[in-house]
N, C-alpha and C positions, 0 to 999 in steps of 0.2 A: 504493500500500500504506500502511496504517495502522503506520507501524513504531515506535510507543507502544506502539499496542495488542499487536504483535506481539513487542514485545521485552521484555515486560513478564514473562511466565513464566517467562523467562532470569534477569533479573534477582533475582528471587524463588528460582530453585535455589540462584544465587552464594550471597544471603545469608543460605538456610538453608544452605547446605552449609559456610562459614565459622562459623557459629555452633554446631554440630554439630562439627567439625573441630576449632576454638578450645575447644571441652569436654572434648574428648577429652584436650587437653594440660592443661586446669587438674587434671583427673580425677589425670595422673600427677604432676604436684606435691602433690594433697592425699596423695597416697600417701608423698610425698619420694620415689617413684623418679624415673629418666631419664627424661625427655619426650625421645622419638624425633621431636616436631614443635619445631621452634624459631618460626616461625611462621605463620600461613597466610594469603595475599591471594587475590583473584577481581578478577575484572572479565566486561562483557558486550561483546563485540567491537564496537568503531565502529562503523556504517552504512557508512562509505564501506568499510572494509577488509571487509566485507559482501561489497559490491555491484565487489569489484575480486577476490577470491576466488570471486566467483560467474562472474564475467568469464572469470577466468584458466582457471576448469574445465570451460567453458562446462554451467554448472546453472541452467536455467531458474529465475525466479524463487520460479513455485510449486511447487520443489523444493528450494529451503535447506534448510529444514525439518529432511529426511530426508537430505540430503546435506552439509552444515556441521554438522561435528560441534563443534566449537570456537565457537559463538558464546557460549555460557558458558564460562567458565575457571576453575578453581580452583585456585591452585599451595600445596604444602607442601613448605614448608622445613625440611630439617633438618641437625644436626649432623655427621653418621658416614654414610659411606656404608652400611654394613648396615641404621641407623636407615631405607632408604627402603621395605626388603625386610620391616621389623617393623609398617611402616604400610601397605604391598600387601596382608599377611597380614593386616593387621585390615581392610581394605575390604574384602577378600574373605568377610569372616565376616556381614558386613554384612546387613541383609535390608532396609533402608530403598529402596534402588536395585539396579539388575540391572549387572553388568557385562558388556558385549558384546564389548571388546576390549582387551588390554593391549600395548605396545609396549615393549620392555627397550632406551633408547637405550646401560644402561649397560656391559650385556655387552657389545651391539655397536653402538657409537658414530656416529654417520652420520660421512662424511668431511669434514665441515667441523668436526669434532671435540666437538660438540655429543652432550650426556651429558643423560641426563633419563630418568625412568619416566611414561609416558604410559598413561592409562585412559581408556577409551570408556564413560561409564555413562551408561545413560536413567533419570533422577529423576522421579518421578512429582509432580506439583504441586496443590494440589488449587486451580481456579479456580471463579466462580463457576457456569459453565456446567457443571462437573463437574472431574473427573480429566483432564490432559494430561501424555503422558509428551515428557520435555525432553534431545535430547542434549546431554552435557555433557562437557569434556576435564579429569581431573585428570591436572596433572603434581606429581610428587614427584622433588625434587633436593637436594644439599647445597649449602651456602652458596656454596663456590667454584664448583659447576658453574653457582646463580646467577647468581654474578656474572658468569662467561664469559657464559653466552645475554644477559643482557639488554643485554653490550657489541657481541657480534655481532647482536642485531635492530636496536640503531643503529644501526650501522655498513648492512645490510643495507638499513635505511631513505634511509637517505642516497644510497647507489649504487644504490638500486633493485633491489637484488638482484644487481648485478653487479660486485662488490668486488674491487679491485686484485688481481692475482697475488699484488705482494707482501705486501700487507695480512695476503690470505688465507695465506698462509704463516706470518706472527707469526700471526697468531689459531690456527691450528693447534698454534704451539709453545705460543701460551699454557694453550689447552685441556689438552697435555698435563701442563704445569707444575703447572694447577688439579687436576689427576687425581691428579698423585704427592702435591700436598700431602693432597688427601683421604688417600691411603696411609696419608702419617706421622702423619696425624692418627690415623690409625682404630689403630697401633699402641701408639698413646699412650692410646686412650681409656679406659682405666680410671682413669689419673693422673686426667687431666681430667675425669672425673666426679664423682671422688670427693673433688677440690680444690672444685667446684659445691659438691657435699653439702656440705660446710664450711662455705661461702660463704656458703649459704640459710641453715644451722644460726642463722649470727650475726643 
């Protein structure tokens, strides 16, 4: 497989969809409101974590395609857990891409304590041969829920997936620690916005 060639359309949704995503948030500063995005990263899935995903589900080669949804990634970060629920609602308004599928981890949490809003959208790209529609996975979370997944995929990394009992036990208390701060965050958020506003005024 030509996997340049083939990962090439991927690449191209990330960094339209970052720069679309990234406008979105200058848009609510030229306004001086709250930006519900604090900020936004992508990436296009390794090869190997590809071909070891492809392994694990057993999918034919010439079926990534349609069966890897996540080989593009978008994540949006933001502040306030409600801010993830103001940016759903604006994807959803959206007519640039279709959405196919959403996943609420934050109502209901997987048990490894893992929190995140996950979307399934096909991005249409235009190549030179024509139109290709591209699966693609945004996740939207706040800062702490962040920082928990990206300690748990190392951690995950490291033990291959099979992480100590007790490991997994603190990572669950921590998941919940990083949930109640979002709470006291989000009952504070108006102090903390309008301390921002201040902030920017200077």
């Amino acid at each position: 497989m030509n996997w340049e060639a083939f990962l090439a359309p991927y690449k191209q949704v990330v960094e339209e969809l970052k720069v679309k995503l990234r406008g979105t948030r200058s848009q609510f500063e030229y306004q001086s409101s709250h930006s519900p995005i604090e900020f936004v990263t992508g990436r296009v899935k390794p090869i190997p974590s590809i071909l070891e995903k492809a392994k694990d589900r057993d999918i034919p080669l010439d079926n990534i395609e349609k069966e890897i949804y996540d080989i593009a990634g978008v994540r949006v970060v933001c502040q306030f857990v409600d801010d993830i629920y103001t940016i759903v609602n604006m994807l959803r308004k959206r007519d640039d891409f279709t959405i196919l599928e959403e996943k609420d981890y934050i109502t209901k949490k997987k048990e490894s304590g893992y929190r995140s809003y996950h979307m399934i959208i096909e991005y249409p790209v235009e190549m030179v041969q024509g139109r290709k529609l591209i699966l693609t996975e945004i996740q939207i979370r706040t800062l702490a829920m962040n920082f928990w997944a990206t300690n748990e995929h190392s951690l995950n990394y490291k033990y291959k997936g099979s992480i100590p009992k007790e490991v997994k036990a603190r990572l669950q208390r921590a998941a919940e620690a990083a949930f109640k701060l979002d709470e006291e965050m989000s009952k504070i958020k108006h102090e903390i916005q309008e301390a921002q506003r201040i902030f920017h005024r200077k």
